[in-house]
C-alpha positions as CSV (number, residue, x, y, z in Angstrom):
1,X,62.3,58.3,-42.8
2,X,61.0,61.5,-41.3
3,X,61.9,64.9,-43.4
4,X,59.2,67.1,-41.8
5,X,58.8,68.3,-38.3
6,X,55.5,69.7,-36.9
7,X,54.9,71.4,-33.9
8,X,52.0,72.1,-31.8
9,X,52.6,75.6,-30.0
10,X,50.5,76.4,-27.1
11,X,51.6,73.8,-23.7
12,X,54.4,72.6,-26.0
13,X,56.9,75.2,-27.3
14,X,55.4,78.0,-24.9
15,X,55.5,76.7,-21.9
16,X,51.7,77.5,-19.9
17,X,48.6,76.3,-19.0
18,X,45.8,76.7,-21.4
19,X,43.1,77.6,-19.0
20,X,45.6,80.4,-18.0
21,X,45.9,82.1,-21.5
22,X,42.4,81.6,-22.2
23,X,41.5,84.1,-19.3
24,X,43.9,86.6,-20.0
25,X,42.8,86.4,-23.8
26,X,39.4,86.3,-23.2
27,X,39.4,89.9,-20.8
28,X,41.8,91.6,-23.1
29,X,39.4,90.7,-25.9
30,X,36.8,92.0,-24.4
31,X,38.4,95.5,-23.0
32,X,39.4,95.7,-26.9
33,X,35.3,95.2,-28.2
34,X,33.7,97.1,-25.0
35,X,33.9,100.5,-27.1
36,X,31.8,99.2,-30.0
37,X,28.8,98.4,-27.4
38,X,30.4,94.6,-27.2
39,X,28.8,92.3,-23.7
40,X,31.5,90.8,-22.6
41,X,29.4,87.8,-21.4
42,X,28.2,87.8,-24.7
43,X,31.3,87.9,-26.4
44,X,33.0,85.2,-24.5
45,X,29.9,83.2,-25.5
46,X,30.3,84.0,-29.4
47,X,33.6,83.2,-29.5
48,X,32.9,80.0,-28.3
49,X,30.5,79.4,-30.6
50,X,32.5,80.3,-33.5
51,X,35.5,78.3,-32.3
52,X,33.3,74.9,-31.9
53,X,32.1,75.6,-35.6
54,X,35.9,75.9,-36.4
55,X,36.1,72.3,-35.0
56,X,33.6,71.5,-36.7
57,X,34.6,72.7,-40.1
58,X,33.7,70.5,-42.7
59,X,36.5,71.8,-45.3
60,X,33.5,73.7,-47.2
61,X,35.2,77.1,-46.3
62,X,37.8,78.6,-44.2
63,X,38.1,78.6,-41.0
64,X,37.8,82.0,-40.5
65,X,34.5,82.2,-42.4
66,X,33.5,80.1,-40.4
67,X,34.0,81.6,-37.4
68,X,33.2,85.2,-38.6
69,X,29.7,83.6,-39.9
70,X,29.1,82.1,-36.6
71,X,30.6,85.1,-35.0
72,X,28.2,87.9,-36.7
73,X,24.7,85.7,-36.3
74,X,25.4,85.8,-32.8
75,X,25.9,89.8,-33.2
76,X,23.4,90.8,-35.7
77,X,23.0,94.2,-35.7
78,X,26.3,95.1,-34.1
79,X,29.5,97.0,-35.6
80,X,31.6,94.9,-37.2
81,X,34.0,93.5,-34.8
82,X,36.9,91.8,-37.4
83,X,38.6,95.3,-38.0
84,X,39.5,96.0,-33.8
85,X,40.0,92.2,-33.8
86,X,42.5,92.4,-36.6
87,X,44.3,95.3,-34.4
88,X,43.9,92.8,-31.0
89,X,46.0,90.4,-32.5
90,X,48.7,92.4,-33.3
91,X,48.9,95.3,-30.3
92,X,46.8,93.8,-26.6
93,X,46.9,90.2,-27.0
94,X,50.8,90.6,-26.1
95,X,49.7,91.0,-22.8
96,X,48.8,87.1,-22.8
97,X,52.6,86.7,-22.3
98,X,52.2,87.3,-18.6
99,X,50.8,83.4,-18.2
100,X,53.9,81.8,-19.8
101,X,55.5,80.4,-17.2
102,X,59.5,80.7,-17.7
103,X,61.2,82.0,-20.1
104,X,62.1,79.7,-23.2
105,X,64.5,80.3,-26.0
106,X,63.0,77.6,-28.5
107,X,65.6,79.2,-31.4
108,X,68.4,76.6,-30.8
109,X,66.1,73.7,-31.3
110,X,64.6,74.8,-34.7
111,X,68.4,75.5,-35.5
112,X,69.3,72.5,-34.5
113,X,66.8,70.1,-36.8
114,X,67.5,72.8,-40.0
115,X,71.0,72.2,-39.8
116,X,70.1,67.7,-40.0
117,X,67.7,69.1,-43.1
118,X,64.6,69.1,-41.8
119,X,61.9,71.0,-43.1
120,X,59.6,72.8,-40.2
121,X,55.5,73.8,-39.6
122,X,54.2,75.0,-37.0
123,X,51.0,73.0,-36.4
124,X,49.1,74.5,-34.2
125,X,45.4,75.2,-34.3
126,X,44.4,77.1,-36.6
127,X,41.4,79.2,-34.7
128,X,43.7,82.7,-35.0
129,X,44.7,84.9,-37.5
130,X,48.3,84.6,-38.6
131,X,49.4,88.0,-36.5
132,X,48.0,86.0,-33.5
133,X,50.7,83.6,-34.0
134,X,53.4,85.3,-34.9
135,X,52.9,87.3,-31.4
136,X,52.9,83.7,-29.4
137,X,56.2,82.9,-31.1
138,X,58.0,86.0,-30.2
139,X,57.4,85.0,-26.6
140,X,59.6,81.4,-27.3
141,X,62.4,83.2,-29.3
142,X,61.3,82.8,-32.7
143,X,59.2,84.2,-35.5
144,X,57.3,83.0,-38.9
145,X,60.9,83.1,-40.5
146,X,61.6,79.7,-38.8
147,X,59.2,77.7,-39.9
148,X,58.3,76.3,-43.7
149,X,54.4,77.1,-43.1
150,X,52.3,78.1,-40.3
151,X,48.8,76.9,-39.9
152,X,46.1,79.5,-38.8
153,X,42.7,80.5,-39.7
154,X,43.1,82.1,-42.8
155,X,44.9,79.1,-44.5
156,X,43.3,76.2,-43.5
157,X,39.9,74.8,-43.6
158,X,40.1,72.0,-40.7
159,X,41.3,72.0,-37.3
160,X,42.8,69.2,-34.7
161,X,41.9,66.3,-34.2
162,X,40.5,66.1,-37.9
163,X,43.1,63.7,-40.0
164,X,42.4,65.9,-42.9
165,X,44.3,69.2,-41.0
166,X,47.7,66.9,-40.8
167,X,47.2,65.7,-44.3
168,X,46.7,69.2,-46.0
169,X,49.9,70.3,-44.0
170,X,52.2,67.2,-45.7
171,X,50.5,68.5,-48.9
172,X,51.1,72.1,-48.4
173,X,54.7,70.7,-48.0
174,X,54.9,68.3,-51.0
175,X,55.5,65.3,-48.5
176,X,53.8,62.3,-47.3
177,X,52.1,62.3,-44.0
178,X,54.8,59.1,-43.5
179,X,57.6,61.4,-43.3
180,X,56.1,63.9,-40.7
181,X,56.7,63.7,-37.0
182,X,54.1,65.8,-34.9
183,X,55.3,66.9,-32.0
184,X,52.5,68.2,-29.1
185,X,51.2,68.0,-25.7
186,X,47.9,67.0,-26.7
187,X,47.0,63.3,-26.4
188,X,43.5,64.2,-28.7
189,X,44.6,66.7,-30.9
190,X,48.2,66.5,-31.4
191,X,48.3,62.7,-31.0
192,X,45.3,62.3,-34.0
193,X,48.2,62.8,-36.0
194,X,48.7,59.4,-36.4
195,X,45.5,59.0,-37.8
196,X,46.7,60.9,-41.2
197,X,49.6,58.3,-40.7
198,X,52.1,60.7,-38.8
199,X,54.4,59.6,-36.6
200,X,54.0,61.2,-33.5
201,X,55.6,62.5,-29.9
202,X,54.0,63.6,-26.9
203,X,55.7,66.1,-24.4
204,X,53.8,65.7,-21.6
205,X,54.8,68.6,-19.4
206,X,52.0,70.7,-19.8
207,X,49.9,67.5,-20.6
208,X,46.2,67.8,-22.2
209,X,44.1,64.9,-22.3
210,X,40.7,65.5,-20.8
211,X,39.6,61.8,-22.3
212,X,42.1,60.8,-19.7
213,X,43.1,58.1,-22.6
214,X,46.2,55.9,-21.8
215,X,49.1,57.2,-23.9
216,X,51.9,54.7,-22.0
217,X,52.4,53.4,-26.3
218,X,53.1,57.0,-27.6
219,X,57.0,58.2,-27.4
220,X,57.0,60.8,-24.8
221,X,59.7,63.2,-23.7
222,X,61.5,66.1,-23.4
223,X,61.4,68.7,-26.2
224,X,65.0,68.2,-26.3
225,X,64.6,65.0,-26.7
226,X,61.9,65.1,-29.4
227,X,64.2,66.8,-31.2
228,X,66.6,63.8,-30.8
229,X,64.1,61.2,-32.2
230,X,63.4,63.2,-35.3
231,X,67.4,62.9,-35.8
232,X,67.3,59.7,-35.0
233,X,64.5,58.4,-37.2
234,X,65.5,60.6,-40.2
């Protein structure tokens, strides 16, 4: 019986393309850094870096000291950038809204699976700060007050596909990964779900899977109708 619903964000409830935000993100990032002597080639290139050790995490530390770590080798000898990266997140990466690609009122679905008794997390990477995802939800119609938890950098210490990121999520929760539904665009990320013995659905209409790996076995829809197999299986 599913109790838990978890939702990937970004090319599932906002509706855009991911190479699309990254560019946007990526030049208002660096507009925000230029003034404390910041490359913007450079930049772009550390926060790669510090986003693959993210991946990478091994569950020894945060995510975010991860990235910071990673982040300030790469800078050594620079001002410390965390402090205009904390007001980024919060003021200028609002303009990243301009890549979403219709407007999306995602309230009515979250309202929907609270009033069947569901409990709710939103599951999506967890490579921001928590401001940095309460901004993205503001653009779908909702806000941290709709969801039971909300992964992001500061709170976990894995990131997709690792099993261990869905499994600290059921626990964070006090359920079993058995009674979770993931629900994502990402055949690789979102889908690894399963691995932590999710259930899982895949809304394919901003579809990731550079693997190119045959999901014809995963149930795929609509987010309308992901909504209605979580009802359906609960």
């Amino acid at each position: 019986m599913i109790t838990t619903v978890l939702f990937d964000m970004d090319g599932t409830l906002i509706p855009f393309q991911q190479d699309e935000f990254i560019k946007v993100y990526f030049g208002e990032l660096c507009k925000k850094l230029a003034p404390l002597g910041y490359d913007p080639d450079h930049t772009v290139k550390s926060v790669w870096a510090g986003t693959r050790a993210m991946v990478k995490n091994d569950g020894s530390c945060l995510n975010s000291d991860r990235f910071w770590q990673v982040f300030r080798e790469m800078n050594e000898g620079m001002p410390d950038a965390k402090p205009l990266c904390d007001e980024f997140y919060t003021n200028e990466f609002r303009r990243a809204e301009a890549v979403v690609r219709y407007k999306a009122d995602r309230r009515p679905l979250m309202e929907k699976l609270r009033a069947a008794g569901f409990r709710l997390a939103l599951a999506t990477n967890p490579m921001f700060p928590a401001d940095g995802m309460y901004t993205r939800l503001s653009w779908v119609g909702l806000s941290k007050d709709d969801f039971d938890y909300i992964t992001h950098y500061d709170n976990c210490r894995f990131c997709k596909p690792h099993p261990q990121y869905f499994a600290d999520i059921a626990e964070e929760l006090g359920v079993t990964p058995s009674e979770c539904l993931m629900i994502g665009n990402s055949v690789q990320d979102d889908m690894a779900a399963a691995m932590a013995g999710m259930k899982v659905f895949l809304v394919p209409e901003w579809l990731e899977n550079p693997a190119e790996e045959d999901f014809s076995a995963i149930p795929q829809g609509t987010l309308d109708e992901a909504v209605e197999y979580a009802i359906a299986e609960r």
